[in-house]
PAVO-90723 format. One record per residue (C-alpha): residue number from 1; residue in three letters; y negated, z, x. Coordinates in Angstrom, 1 decimal, padded with zeros to 4 digits, always signed. Each point is the difference from the previous one (the first is absolute). Example, Ala and Ser with C-alpha at 12.3 -4.5 7.8 and 13.67 -1.06 7.14 Angstrom:
BEGIN
{n 1, res ALA, north +004.5, up +007.8, east +012.3}
{n 2, res SER, north -003.4, up -000.7, east +001.4}
END
This chain:
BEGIN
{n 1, res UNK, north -098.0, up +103.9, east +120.0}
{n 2, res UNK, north -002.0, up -003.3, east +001.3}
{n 3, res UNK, north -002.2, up -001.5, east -002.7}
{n 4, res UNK, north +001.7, up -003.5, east -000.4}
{n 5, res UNK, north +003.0, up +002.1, east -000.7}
{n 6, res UNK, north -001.8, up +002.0, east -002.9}
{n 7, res UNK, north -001.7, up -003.3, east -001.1}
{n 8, res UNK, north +004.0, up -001.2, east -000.5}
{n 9, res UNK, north +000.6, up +002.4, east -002.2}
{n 10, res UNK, north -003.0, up -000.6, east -002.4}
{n 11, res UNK, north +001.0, up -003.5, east +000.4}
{n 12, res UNK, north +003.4, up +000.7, east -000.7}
{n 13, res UNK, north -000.2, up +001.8, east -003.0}
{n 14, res UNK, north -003.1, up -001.9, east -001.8}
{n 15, res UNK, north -002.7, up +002.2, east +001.1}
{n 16, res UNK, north -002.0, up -002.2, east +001.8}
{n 17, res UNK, north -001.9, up -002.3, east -002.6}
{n 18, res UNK, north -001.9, up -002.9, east +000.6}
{n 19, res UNK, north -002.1, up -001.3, east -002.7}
{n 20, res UNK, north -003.3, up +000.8, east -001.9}
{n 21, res UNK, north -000.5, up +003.6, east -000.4}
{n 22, res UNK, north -002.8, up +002.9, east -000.6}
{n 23, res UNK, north +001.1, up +002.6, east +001.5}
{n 24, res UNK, north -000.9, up +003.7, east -001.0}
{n 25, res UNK, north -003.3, up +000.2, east +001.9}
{n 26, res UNK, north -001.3, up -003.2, east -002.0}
{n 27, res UNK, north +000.2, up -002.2, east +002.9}
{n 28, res UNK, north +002.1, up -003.4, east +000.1}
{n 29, res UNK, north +002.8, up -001.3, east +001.8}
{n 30, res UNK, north +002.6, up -002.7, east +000.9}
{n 31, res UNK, north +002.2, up +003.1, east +000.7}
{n 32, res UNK, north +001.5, up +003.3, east -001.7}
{n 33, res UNK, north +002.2, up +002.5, east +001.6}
{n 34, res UNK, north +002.1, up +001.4, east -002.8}
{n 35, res UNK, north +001.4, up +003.2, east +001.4}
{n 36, res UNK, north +001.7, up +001.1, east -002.7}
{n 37, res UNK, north +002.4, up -003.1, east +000.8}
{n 38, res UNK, north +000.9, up +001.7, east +003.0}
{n 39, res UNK, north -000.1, up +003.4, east -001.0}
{n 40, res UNK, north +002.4, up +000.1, east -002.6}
{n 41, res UNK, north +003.0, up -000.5, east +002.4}
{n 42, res UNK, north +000.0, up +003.8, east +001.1}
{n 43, res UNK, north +002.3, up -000.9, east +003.3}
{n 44, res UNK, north -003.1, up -002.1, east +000.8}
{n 45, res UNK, north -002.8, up +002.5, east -001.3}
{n 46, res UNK, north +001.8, up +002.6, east +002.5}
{n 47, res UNK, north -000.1, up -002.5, east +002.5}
{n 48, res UNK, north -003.6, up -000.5, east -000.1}
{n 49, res UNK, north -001.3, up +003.0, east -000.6}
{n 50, res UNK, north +002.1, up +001.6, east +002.8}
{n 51, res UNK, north -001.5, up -002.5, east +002.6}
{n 52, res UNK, north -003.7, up +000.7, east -001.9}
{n 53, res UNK, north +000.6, up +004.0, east +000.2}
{n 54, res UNK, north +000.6, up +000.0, east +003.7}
{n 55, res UNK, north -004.0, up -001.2, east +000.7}
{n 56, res UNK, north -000.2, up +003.7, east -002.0}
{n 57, res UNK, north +002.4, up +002.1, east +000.8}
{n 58, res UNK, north -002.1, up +001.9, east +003.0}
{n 59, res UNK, north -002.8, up +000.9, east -002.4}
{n 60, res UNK, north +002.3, up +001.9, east -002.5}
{n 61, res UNK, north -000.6, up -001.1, east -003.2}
{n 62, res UNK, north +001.4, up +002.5, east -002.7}
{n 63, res UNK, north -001.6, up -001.9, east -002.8}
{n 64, res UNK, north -000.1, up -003.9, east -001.0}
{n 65, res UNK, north -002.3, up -001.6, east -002.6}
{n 66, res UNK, north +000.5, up -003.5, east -001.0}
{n 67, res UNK, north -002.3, up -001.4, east -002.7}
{n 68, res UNK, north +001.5, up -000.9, east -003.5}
{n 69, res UNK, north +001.2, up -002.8, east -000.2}
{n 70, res UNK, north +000.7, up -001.2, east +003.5}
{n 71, res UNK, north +000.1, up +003.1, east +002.4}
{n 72, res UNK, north +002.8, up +001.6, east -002.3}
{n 73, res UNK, north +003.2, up -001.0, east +001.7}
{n 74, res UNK, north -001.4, up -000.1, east +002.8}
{n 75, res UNK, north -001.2, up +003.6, east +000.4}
{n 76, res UNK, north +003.8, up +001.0, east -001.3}
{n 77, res UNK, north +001.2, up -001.7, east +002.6}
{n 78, res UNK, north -002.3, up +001.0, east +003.3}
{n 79, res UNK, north +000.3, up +003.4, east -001.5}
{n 80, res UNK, north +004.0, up -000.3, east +000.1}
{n 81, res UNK, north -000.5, up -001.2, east +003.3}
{n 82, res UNK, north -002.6, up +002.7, east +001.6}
{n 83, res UNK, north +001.9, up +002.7, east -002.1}
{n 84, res UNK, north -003.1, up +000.2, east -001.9}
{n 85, res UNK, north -001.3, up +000.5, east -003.9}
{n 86, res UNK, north -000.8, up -002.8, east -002.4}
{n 87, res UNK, north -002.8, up -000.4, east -002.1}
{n 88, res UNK, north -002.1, up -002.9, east -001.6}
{n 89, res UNK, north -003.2, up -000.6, east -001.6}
{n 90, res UNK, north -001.2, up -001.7, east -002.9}
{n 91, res UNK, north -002.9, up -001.0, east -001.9}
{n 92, res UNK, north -001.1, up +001.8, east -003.5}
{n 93, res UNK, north -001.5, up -001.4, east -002.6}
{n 94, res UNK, north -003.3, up -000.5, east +002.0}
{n 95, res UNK, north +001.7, up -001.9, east +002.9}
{n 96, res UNK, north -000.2, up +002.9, east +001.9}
{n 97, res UNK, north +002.6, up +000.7, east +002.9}
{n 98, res UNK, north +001.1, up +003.9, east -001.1}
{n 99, res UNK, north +003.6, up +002.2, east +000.8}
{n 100, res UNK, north +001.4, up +000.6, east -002.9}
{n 101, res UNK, north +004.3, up +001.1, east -001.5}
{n 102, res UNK, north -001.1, up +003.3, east +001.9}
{n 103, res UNK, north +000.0, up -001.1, east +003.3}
{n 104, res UNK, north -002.0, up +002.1, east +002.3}
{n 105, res UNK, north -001.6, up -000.4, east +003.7}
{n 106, res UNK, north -002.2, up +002.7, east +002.1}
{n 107, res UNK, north -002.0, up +000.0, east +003.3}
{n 108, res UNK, north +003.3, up +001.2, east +001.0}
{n 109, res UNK, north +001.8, up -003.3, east +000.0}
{n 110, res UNK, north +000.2, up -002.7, east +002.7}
{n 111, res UNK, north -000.5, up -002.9, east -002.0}
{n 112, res UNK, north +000.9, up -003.6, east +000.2}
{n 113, res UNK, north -000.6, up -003.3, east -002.5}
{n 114, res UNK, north +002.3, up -002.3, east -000.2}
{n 115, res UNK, north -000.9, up -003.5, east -001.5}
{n 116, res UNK, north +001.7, up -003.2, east -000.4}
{n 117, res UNK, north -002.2, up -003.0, east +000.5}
{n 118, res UNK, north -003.5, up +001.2, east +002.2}
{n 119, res UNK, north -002.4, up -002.9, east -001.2}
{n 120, res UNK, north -003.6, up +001.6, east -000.3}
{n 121, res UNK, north +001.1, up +003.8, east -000.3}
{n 122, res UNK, north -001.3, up +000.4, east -003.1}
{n 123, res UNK, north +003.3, up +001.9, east -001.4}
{n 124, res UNK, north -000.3, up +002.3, east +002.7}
{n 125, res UNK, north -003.2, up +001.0, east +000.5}
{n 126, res UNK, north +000.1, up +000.9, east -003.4}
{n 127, res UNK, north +002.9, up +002.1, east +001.2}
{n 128, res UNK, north -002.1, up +001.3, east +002.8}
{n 129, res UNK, north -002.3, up +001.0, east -002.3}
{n 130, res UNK, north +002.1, up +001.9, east -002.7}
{n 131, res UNK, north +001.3, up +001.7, east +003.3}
{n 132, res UNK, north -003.4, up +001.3, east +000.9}
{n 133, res UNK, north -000.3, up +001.7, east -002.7}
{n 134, res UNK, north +002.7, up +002.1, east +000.7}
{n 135, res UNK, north -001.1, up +000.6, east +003.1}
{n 136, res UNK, north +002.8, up -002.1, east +001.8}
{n 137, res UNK, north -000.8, up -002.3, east +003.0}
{n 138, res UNK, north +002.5, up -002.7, east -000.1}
{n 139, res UNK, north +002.2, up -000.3, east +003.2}
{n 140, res UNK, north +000.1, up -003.9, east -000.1}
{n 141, res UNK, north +001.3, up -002.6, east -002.2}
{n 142, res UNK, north +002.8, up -001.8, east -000.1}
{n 143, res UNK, north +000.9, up -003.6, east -001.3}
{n 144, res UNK, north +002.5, up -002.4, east +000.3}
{n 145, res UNK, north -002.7, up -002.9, east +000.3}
{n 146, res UNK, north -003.8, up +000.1, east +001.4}
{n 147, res UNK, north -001.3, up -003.9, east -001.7}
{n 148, res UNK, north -003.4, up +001.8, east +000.9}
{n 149, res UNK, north +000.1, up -001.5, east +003.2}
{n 150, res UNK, north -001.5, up +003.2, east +001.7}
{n 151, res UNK, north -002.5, up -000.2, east -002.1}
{n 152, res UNK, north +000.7, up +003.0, east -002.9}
{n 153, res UNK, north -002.5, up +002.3, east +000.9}
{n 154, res UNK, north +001.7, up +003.3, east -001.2}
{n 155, res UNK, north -002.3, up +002.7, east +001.5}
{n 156, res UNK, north +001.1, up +000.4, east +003.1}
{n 157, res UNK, north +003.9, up +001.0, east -001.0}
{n 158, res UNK, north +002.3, up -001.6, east +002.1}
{n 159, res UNK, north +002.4, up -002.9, east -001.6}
{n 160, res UNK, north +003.1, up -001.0, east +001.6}
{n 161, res UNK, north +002.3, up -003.0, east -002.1}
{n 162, res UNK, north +003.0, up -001.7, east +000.5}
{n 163, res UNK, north -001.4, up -003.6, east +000.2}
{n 164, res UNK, north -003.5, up -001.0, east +000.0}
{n 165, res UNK, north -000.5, up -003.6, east -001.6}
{n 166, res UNK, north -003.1, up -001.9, east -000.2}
{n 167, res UNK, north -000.6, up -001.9, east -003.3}
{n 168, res UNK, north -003.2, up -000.7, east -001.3}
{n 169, res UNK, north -001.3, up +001.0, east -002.6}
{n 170, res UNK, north -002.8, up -000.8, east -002.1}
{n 171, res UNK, north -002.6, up +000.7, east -002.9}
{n 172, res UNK, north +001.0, up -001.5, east -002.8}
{n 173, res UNK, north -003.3, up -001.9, east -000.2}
{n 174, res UNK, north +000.5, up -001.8, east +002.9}
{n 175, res UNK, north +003.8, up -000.3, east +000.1}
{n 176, res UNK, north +001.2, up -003.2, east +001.0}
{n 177, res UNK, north +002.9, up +000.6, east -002.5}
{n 178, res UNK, north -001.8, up +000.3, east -002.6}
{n 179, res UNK, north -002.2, up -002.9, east +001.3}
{n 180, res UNK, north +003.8, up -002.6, east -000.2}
{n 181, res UNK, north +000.3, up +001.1, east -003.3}
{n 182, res UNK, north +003.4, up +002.5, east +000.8}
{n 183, res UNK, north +001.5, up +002.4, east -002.8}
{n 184, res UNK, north -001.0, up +003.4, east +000.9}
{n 185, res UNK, north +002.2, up +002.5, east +000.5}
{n 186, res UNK, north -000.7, up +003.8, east -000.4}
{n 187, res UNK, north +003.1, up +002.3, east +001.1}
{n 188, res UNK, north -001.8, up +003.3, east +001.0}
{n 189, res UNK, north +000.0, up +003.1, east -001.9}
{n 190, res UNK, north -003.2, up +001.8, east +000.6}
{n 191, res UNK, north -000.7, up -000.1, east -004.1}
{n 192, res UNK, north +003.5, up +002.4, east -000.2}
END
């Protein structure tokens, strides 16, 4: 799939948001990629995620995480397509990304995060992290859009997307949003 053809479907189906927005990370922009737009059309999900599993499917993964809220469908649906498991993360009551509803990874496990929006890579490497500690090196991650602009520094773990935009963001200090006097919008989930 060629990126202005994946940009039609956010487009298409409402995903791609222009506007005032703080996004997850705290930062500010005149854009917001809703994925969950796109995502809950599962002909397109499979779509997408097929086309995103293929930059995988040589490493193997048996396992995909996606962080709560975001990752969720998404890591059903690369797992569907690399004939892999499903799991997600989530935060407790301390913020803290954990596994929890018993699932289970190992050293043994070939491991790959899945994410839907790649801004600053917060989400995952708080991912990365809870997989340390089960002594898991993640295989790569996987999203259906880097905004990062190459600049996500997640470790060293490889990240392939589907479409890589470039929309600036900013501090809301010196947001020149803010600065115009434009209603704020706030449509992430990290506080789920």
């Amino acid at each position: 799939m060629q990126e202005m053809e994946i940009m039609e479907i956010f487009k298409k189906s409402g995903a791609y948001k222009q506007g005032h927005f703080r996004l997850s990370s705290g930062l500010h922009s005149g854009a917001y990629l809703q994925c969950a737009l796109v995502l809950q059309e599962p002909v397109v999900a499979a779509r997408l995620c097929a086309a995103l599993a293929e930059k995988f499917r040589a490493e193997e993964p048996d396992v995909v995480i996606g962080p709560a809220m975001g990752g969720i469908v998404l890591a059903y649906e690369l797992a569907r397509a690399l004939k892999a498991r499903a799991v997600f993360s989530e935060r407790d009551e301390e913020g803290v990304m954990r596994l929890r509803r018993g699932f289970e990874i190992g050293p043994e496990n070939r491991v790959l995060i899945a994410e839907d929006v790649l801004t600053t890579g917060r989400s995952v490497k708080e991912v990365i992290k809870l997989l340390e500690a089960y002594d898991v090196s993640p295989g790569g991650v996987a999203s259906l859009v880097d905004r990062s602009g190459g600049a996500a520094d997640l470790g060293g773990v490889r990240a392939e997307s589907l479409m890589k935009i470039d929309v600036p963001t900013f501090p809301g200090e010196d947001c020149p949003l803010c600065q115009e006097g434009m209603p704020l919008e706030k449509p992430g989930s990290r506080k789920i």
